[in-house]
PDB file of N, CA, C, O and CB in Angstrom:
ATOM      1  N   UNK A   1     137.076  90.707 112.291  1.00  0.00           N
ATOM      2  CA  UNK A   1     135.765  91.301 112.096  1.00  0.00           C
ATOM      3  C   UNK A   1     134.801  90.685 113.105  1.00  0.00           C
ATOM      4  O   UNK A   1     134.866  89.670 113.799  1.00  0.00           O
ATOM      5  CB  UNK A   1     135.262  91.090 110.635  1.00  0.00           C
ATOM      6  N   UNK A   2     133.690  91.846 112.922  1.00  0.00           N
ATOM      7  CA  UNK A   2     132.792  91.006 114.283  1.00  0.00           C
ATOM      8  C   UNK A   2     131.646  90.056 113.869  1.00  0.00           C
ATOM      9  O   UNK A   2     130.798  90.470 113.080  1.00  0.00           O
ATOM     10  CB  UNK A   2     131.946  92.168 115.343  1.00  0.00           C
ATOM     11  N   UNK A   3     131.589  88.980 114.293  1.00  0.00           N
ATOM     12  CA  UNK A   3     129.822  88.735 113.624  1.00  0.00           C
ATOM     13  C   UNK A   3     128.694  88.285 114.777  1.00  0.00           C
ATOM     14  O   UNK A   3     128.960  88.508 115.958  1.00  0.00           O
ATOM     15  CB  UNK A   3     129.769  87.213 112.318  1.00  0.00           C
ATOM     16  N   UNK A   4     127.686  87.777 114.485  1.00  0.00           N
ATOM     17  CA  UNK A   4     126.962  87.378 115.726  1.00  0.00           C
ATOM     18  C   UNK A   4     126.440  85.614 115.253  1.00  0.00           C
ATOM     19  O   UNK A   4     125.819  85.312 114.234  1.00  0.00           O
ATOM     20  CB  UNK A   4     125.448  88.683 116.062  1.00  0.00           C
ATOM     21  N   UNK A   5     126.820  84.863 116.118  1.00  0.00           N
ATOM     22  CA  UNK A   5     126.828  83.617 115.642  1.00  0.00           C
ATOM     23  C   UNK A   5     125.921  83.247 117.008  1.00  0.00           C
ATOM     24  O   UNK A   5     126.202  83.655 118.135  1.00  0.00           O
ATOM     25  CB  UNK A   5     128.418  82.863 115.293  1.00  0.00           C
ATOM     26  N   UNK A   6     125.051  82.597 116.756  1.00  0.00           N
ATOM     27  CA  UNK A   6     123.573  82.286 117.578  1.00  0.00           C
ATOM     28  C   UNK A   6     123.656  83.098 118.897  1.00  0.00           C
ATOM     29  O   UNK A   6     123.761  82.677 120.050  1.00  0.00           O
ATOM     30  CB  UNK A   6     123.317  80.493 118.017  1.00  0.00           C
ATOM     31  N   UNK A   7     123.569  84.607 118.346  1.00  0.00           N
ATOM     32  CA  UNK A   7     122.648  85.451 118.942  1.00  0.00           C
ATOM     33  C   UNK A   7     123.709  86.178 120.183  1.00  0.00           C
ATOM     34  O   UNK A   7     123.357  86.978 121.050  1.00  0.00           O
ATOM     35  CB  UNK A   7     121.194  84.504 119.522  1.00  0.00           C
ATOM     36  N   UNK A   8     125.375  85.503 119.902  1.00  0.00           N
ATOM     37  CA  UNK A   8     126.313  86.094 120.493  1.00  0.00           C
ATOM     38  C   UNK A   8     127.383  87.098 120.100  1.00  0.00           C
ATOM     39  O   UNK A   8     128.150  86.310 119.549  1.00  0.00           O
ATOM     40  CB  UNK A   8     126.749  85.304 120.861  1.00  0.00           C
ATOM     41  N   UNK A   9     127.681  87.693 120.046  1.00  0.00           N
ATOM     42  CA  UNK A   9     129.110  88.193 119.284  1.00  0.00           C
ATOM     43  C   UNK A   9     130.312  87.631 119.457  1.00  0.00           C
ATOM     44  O   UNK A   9     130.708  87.211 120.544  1.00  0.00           O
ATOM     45  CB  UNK A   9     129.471  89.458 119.576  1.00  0.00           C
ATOM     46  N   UNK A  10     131.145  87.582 118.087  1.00  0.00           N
ATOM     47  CA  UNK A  10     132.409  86.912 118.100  1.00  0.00           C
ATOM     48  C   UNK A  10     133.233  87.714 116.845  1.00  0.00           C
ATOM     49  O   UNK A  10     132.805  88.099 115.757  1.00  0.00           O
ATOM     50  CB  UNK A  10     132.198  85.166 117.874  1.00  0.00           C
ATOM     51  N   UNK A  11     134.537  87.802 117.421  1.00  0.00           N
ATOM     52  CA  UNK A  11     135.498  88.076 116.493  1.00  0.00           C
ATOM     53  C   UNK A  11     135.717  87.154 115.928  1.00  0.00           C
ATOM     54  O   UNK A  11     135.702  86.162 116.657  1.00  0.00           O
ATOM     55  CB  UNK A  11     136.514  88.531 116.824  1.00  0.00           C
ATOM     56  N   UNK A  12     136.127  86.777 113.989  1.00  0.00           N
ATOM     57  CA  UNK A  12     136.851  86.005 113.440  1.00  0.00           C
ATOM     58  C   UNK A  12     137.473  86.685 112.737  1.00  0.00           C
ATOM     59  O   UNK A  12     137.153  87.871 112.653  1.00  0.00           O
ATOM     60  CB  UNK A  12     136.393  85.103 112.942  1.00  0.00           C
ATOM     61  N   UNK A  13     138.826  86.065 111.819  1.00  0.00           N
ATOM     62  CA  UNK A  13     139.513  86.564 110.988  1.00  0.00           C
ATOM     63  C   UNK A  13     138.757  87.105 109.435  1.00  0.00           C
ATOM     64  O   UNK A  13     137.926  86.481 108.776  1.00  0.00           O
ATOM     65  CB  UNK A  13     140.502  85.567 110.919  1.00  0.00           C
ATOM     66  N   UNK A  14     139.219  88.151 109.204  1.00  0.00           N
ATOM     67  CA  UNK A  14     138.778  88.036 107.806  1.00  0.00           C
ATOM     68  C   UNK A  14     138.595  87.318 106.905  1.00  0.00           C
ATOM     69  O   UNK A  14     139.388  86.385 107.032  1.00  0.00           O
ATOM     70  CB  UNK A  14     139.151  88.442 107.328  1.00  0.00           C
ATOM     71  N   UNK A  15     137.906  87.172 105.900  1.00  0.00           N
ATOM     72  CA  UNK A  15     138.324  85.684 105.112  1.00  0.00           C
ATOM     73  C   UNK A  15     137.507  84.351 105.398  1.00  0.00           C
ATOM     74  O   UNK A  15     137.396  83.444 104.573  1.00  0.00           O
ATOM     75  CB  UNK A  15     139.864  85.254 105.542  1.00  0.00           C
ATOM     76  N   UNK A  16     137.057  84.346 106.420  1.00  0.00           N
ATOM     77  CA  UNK A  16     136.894  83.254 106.920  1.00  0.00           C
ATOM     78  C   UNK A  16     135.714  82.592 106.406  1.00  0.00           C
ATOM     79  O   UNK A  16     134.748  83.263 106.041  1.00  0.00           O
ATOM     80  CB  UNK A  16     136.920  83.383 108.170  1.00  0.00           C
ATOM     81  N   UNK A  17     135.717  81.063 106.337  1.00  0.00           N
ATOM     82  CA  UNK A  17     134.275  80.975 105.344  1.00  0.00           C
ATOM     83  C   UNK A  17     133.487  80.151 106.045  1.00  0.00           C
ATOM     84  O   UNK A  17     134.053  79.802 107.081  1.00  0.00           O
ATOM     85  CB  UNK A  17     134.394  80.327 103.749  1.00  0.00           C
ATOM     86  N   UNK A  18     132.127  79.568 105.879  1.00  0.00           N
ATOM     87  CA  UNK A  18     131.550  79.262 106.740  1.00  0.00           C
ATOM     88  C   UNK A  18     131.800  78.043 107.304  1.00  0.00           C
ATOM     89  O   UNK A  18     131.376  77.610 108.375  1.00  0.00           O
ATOM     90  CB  UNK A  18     130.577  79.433 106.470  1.00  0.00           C
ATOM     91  N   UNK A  19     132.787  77.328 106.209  1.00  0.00           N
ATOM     92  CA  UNK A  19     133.213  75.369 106.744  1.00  0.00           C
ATOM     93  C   UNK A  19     134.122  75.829 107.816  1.00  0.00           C
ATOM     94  O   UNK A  19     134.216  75.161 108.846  1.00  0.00           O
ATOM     95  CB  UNK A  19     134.331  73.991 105.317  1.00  0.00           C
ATOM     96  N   UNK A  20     134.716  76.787 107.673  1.00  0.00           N
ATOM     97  CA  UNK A  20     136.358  77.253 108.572  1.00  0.00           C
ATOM     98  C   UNK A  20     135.593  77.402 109.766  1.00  0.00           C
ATOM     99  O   UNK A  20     135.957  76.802 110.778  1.00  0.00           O
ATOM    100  CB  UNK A  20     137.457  78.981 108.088  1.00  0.00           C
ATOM    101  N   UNK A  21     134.090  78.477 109.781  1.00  0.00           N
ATOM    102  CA  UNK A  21     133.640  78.499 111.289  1.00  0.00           C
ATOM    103  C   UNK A  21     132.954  77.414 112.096  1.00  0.00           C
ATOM    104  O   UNK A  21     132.813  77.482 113.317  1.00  0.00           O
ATOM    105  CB  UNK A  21     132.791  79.488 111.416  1.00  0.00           C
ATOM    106  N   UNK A  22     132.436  76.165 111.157  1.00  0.00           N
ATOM    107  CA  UNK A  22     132.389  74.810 112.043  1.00  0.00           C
ATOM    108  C   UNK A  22     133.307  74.452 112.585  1.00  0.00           C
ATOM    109  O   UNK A  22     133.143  73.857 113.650  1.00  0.00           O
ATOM    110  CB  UNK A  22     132.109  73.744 111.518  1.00  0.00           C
ATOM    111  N   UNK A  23     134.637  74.668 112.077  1.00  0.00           N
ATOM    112  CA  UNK A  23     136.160  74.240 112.732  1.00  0.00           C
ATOM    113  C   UNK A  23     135.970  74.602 114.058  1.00  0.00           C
ATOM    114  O   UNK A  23     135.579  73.881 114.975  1.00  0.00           O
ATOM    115  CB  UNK A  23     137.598  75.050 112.114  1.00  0.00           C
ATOM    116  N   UNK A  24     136.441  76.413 114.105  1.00  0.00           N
ATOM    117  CA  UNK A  24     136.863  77.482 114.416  1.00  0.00           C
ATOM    118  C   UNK A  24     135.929  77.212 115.808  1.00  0.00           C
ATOM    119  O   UNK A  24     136.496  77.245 116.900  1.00  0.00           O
ATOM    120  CB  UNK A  24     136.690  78.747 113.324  1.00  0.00           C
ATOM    121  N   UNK A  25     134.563  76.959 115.728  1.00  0.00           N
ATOM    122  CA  UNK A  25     133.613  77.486 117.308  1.00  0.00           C
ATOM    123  C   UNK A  25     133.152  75.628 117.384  1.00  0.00           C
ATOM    124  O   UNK A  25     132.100  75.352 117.960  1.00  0.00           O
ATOM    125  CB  UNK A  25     131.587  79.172 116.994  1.00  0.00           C
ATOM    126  N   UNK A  26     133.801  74.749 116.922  1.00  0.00           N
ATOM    127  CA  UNK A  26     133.992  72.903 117.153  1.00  0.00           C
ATOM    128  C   UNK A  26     132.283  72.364 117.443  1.00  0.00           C
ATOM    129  O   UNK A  26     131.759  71.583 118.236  1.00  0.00           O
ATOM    130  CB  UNK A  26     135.262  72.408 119.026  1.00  0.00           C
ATOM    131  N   UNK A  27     131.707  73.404 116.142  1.00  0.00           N
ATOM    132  CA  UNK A  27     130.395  73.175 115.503  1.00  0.00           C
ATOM    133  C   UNK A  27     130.047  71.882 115.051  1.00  0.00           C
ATOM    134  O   UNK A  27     130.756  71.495 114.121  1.00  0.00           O
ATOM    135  CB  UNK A  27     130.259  73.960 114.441  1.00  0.00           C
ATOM    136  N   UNK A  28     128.958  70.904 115.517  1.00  0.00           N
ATOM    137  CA  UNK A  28     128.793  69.811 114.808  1.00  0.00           C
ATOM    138  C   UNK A  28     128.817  69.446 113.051  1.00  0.00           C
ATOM    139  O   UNK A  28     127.816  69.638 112.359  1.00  0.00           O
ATOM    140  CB  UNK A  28     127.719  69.567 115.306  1.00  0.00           C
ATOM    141  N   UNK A  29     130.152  68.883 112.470  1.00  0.00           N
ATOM    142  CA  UNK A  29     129.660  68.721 111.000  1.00  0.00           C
ATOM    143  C   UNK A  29     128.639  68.067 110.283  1.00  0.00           C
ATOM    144  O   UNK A  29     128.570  68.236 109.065  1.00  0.00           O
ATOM    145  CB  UNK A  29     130.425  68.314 110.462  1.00  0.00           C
ATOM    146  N   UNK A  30     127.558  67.092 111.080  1.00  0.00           N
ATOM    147  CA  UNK A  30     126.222  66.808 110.631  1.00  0.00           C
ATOM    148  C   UNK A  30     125.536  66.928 111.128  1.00  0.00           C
ATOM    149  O   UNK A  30     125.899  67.192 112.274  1.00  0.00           O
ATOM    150  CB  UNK A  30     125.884  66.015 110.315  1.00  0.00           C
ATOM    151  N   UNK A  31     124.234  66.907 110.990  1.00  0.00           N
ATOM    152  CA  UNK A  31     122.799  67.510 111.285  1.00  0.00           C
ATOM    153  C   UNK A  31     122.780  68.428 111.520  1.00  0.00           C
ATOM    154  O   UNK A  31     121.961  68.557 112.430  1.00  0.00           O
ATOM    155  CB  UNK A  31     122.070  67.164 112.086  1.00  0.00           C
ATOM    156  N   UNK A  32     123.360  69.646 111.180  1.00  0.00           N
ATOM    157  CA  UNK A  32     122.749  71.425 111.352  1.00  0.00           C
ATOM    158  C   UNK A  32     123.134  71.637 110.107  1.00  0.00           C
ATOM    159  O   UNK A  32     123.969  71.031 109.435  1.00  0.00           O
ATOM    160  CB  UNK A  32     123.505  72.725 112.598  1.00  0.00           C
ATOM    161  N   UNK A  33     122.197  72.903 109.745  1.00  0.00           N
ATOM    162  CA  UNK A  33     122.060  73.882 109.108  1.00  0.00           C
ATOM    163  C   UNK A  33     122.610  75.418 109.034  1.00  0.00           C
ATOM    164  O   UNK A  33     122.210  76.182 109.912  1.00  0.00           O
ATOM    165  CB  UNK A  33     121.158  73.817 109.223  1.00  0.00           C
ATOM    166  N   UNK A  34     123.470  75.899 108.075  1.00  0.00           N
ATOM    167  CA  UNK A  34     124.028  76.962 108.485  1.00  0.00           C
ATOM    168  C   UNK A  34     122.977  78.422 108.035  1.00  0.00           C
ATOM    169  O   UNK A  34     122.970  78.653 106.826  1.00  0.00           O
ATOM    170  CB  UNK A  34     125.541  76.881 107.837  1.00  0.00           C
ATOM    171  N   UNK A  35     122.370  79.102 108.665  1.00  0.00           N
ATOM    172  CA  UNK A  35     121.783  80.504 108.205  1.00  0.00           C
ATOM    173  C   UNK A  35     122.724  81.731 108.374  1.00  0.00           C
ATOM    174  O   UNK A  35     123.088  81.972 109.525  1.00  0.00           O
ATOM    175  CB  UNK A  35     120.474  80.831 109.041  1.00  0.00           C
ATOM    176  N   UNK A  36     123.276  82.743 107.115  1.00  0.00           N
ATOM    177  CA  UNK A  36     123.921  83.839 107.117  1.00  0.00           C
ATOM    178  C   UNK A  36     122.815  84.893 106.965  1.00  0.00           C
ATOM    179  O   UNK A  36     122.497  84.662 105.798  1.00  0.00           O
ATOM    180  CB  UNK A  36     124.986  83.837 106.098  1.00  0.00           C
ATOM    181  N   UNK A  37     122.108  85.779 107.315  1.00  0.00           N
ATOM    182  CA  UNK A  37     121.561  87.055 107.801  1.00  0.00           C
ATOM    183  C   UNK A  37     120.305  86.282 106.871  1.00  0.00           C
ATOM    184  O   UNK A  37     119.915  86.535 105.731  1.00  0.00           O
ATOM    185  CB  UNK A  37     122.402  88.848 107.400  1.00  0.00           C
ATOM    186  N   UNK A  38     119.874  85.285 107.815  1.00  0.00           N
ATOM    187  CA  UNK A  38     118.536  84.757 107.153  1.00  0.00           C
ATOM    188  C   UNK A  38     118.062  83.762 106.190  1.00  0.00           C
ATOM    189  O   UNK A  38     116.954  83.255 106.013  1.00  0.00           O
ATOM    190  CB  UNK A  38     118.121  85.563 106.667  1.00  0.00           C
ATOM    191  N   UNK A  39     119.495  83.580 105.462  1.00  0.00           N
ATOM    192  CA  UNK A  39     119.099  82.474 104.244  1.00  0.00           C
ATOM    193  C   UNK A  39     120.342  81.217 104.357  1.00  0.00           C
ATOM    194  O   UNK A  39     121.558  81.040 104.434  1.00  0.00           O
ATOM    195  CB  UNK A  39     119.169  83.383 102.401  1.00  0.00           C
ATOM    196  N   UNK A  40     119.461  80.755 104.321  1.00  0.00           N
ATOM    197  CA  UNK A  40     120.176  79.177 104.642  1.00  0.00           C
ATOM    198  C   UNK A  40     120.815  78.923 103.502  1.00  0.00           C
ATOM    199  O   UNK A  40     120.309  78.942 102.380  1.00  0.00           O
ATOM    200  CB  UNK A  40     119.142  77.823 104.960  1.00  0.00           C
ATOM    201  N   UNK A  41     122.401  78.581 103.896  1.00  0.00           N
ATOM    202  CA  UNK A  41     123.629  78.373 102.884  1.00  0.00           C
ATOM    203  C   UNK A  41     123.621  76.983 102.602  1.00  0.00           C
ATOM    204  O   UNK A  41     123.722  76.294 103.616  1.00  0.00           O
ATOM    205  CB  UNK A  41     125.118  78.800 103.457  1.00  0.00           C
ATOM    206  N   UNK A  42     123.517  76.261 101.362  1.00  0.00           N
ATOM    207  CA  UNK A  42     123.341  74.868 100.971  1.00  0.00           C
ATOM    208  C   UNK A  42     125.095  74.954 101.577  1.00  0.00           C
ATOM    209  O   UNK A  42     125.931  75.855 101.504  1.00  0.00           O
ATOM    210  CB  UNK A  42     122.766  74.366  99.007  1.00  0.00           C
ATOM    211  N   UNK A  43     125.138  73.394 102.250  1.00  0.00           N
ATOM    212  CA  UNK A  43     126.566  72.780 102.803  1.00  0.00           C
ATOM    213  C   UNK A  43     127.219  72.779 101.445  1.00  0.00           C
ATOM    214  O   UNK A  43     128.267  73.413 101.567  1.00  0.00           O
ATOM    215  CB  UNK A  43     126.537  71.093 103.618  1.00  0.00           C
ATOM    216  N   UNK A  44     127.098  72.423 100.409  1.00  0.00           N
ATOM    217  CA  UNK A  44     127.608  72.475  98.971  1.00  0.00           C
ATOM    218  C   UNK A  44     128.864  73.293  99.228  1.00  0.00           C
ATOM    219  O   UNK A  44     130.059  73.018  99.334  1.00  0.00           O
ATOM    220  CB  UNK A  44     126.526  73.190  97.810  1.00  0.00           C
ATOM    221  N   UNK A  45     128.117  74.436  99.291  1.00  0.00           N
ATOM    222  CA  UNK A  45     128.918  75.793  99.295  1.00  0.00           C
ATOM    223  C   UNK A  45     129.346  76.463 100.840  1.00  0.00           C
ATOM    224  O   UNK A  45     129.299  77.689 100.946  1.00  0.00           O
ATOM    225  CB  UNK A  45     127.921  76.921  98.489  1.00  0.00           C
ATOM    226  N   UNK A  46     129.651  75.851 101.710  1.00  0.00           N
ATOM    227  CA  UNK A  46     130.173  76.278 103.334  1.00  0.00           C
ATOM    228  C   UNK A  46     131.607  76.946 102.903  1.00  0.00           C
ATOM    229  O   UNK A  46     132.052  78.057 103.192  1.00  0.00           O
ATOM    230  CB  UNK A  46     130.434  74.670 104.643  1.00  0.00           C
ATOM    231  N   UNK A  47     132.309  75.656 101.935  1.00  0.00           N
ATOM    232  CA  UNK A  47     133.935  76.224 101.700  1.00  0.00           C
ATOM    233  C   UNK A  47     134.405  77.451 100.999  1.00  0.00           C
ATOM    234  O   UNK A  47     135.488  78.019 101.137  1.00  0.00           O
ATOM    235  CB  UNK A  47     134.669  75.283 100.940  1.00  0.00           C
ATOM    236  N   UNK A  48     133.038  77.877  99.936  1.00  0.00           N
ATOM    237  CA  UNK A  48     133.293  78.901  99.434  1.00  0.00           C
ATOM    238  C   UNK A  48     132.551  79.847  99.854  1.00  0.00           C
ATOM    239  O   UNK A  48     132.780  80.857  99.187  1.00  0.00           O
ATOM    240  CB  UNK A  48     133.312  78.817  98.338  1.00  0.00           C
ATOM    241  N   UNK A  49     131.640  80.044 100.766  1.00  0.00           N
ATOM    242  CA  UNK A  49     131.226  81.071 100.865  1.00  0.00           C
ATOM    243  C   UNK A  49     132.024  82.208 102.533  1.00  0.00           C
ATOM    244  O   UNK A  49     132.389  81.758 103.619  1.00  0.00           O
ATOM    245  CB  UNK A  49     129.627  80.590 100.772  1.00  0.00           C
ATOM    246  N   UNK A  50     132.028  83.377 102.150  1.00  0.00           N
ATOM    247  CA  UNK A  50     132.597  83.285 102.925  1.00  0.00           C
ATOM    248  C   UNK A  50     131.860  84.366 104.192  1.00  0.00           C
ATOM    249  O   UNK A  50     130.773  84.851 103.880  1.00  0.00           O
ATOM    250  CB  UNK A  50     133.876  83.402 102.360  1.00  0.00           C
ATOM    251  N   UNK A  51     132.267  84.626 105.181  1.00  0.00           N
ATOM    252  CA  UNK A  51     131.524  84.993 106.412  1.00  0.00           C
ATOM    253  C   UNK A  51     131.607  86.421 105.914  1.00  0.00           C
ATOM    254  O   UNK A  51     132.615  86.762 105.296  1.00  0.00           O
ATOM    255  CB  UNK A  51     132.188  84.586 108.016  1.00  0.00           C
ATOM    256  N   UNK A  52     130.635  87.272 106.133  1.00  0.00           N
ATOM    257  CA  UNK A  52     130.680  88.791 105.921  1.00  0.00           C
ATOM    258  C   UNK A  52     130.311  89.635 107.320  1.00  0.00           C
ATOM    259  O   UNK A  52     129.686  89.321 108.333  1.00  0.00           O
ATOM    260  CB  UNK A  52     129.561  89.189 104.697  1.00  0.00           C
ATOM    261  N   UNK A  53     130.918  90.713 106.943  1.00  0.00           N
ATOM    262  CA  UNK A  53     131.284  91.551 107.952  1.00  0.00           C
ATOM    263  C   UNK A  53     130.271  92.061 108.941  1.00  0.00           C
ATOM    264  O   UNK A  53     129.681  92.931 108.300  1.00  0.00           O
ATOM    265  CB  UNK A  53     131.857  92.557 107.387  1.00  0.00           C
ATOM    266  N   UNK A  54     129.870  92.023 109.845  1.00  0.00           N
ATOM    267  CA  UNK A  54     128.577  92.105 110.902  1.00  0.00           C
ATOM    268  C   UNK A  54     127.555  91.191 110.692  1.00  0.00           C
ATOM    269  O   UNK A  54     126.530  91.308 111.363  1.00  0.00           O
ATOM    270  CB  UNK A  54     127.843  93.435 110.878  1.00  0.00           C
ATOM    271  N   UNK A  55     127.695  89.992 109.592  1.00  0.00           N
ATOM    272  CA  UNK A  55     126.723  88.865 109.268  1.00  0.00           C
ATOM    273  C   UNK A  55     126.293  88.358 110.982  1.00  0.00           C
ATOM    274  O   UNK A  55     126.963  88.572 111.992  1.00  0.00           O
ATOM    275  CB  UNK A  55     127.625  87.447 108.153  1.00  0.00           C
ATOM    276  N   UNK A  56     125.097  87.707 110.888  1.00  0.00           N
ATOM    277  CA  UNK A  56     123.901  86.946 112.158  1.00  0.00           C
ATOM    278  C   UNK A  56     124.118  85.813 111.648  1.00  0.00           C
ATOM    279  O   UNK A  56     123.241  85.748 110.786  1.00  0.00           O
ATOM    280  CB  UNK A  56     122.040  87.322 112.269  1.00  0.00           C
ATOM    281  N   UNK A  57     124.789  84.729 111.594  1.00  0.00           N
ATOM    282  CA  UNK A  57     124.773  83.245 111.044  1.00  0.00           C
ATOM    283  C   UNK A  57     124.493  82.176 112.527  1.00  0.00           C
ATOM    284  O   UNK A  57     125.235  81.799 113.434  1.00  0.00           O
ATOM    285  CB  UNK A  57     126.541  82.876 110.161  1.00  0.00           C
ATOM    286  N   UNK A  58     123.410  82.010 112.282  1.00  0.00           N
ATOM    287  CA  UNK A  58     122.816  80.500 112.974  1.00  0.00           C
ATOM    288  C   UNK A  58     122.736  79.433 112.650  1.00  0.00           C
ATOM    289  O   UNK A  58     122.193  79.150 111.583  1.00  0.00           O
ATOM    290  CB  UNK A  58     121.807  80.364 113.242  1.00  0.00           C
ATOM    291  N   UNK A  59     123.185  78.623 113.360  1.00  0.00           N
ATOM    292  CA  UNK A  59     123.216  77.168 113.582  1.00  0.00           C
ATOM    293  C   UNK A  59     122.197  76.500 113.862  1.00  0.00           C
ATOM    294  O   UNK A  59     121.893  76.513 115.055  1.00  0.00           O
ATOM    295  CB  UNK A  59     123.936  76.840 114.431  1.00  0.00           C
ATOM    296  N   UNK A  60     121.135  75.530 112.735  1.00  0.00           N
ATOM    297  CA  UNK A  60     120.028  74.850 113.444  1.00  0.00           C
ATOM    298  C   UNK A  60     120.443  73.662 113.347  1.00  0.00           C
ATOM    299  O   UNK A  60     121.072  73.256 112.370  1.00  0.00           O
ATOM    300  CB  UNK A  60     118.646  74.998 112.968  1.00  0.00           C
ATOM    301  N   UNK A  61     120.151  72.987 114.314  1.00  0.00           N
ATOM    302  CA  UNK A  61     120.694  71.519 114.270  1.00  0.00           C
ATOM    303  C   UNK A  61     119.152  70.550 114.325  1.00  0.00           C
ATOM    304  O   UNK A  61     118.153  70.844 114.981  1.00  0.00           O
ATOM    305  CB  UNK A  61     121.908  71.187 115.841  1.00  0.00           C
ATOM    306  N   UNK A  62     119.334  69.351 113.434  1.00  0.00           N
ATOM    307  CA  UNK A  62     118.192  68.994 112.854  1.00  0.00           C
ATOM    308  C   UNK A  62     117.817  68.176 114.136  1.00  0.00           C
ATOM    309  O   UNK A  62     118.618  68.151 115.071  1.00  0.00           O
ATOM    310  CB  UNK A  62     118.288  68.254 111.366  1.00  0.00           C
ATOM    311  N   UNK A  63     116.681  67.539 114.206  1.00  0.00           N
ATOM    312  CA  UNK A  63     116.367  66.293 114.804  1.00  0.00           C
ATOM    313  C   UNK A  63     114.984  65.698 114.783  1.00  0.00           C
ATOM    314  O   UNK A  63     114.344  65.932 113.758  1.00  0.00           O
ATOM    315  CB  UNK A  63     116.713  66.393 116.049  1.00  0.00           C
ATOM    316  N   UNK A  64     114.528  65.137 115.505  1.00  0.00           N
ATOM    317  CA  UNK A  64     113.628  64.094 115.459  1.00  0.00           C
ATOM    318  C   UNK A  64     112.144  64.157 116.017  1.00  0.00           C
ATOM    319  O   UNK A  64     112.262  63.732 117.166  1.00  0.00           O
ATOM    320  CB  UNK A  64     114.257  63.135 116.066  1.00  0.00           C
ATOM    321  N   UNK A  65     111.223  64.369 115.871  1.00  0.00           N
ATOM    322  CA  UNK A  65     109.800  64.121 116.936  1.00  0.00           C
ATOM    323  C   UNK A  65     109.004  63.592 116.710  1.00  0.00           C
ATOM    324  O   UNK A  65     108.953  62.848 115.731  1.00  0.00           O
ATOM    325  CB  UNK A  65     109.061  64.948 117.339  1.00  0.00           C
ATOM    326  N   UNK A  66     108.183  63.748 117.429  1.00  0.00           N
ATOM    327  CA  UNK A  66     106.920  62.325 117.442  1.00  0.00           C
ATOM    328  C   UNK A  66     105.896  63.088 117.654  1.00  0.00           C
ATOM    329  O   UNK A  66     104.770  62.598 117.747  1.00  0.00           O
ATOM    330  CB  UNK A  66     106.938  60.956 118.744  1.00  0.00           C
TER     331      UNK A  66
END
Protein backbone atom coordinates (compact mmCIF):
# COMPACT_ATOMS: atom_id res chain seq x y z
CA UNK A 1 0.00 0.00 0.00
CA UNK A 2 1.01 3.52 -0.55
CA UNK A 3 1.45 6.11 2.20
CA UNK A 4 3.16 9.49 2.45
CA UNK A 5 5.68 9.58 5.24
CA UNK A 6 7.17 13.28 5.66
CA UNK A 7 5.69 14.61 2.70
CA UNK A 8 7.15 11.65 0.39
CA UNK A 9 5.51 8.62 -0.97
CA UNK A 10 6.36 5.11 -0.02
CA UNK A 11 5.17 1.67 -0.51
CA UNK A 12 4.85 -0.61 2.68
CA UNK A 13 3.40 -3.92 3.28
CA UNK A 14 0.05 -4.25 4.48
CA UNK A 15 -0.26 -4.71 8.04
CA UNK A 16 2.33 -2.78 8.93
CA UNK A 17 2.23 -0.82 12.20
CA UNK A 18 3.74 2.21 13.13
CA UNK A 19 6.83 0.62 15.55
CA UNK A 20 7.50 -1.75 12.28
CA UNK A 21 7.85 1.71 10.22
CA UNK A 22 10.64 3.12 12.66
CA UNK A 23 12.38 -0.22 11.76
CA UNK A 24 11.44 -0.33 8.17
CA UNK A 25 12.65 3.68 7.01
CA UNK A 26 15.82 3.26 10.32
CA UNK A 27 13.67 6.13 12.02
CA UNK A 28 15.16 7.41 15.26
CA UNK A 29 13.53 5.34 18.35
CA UNK A 30 13.81 8.47 20.75
CA UNK A 31 12.98 11.92 20.60
CA UNK A 32 10.29 12.00 17.75
CA UNK A 33 6.90 11.93 17.61
CA UNK A 34 4.79 9.88 15.36
CA UNK A 35 1.62 11.92 13.51
CA UNK A 36 -0.95 9.56 11.33
CA UNK A 37 -3.26 12.02 9.11
CA UNK A 38 -2.81 14.67 11.88
CA UNK A 39 -3.07 13.18 15.30
CA UNK A 40 -0.26 12.28 17.17
CA UNK A 41 -0.10 8.44 18.11
CA UNK A 42 0.97 8.08 21.95
CA UNK A 43 4.41 5.62 21.52
CA UNK A 44 2.26 3.39 24.01
CA UNK A 45 0.47 2.27 21.12
CA UNK A 46 3.18 2.39 17.83
CA UNK A 47 2.97 -1.70 18.08
CA UNK A 48 -0.58 -1.82 17.79
CA UNK A 49 -1.59 0.61 15.76
CA UNK A 50 -1.41 -0.01 12.51
CA UNK A 51 -0.47 2.14 9.23
CA UNK A 52 -3.64 2.80 7.02
CA UNK A 53 -4.03 2.89 3.56
CA UNK A 54 -3.04 6.41 1.84
CA UNK A 55 -2.33 7.62 5.67
CA UNK A 56 0.32 11.23 5.80
CA UNK A 57 2.34 10.03 8.99
CA UNK A 58 5.10 12.50 10.14
CA UNK A 59 7.93 12.31 12.05
CA UNK A 60 8.70 15.27 14.53
CA UNK A 61 11.74 14.90 16.24
CA UNK A 62 11.95 16.79 19.55
CA UNK A 63 14.73 19.14 20.63
CA UNK A 64 16.07 21.94 22.41
CA UNK A 65 16.17 26.04 22.29
CA UNK A 66 17.09 28.92 23.91
Amino acid sequence: MTITLNGSCHEIADGTTLDQLVVVFSLPGRGVALAMNSEVVPRSVWASTRVLPDARVEVVTAFQGG
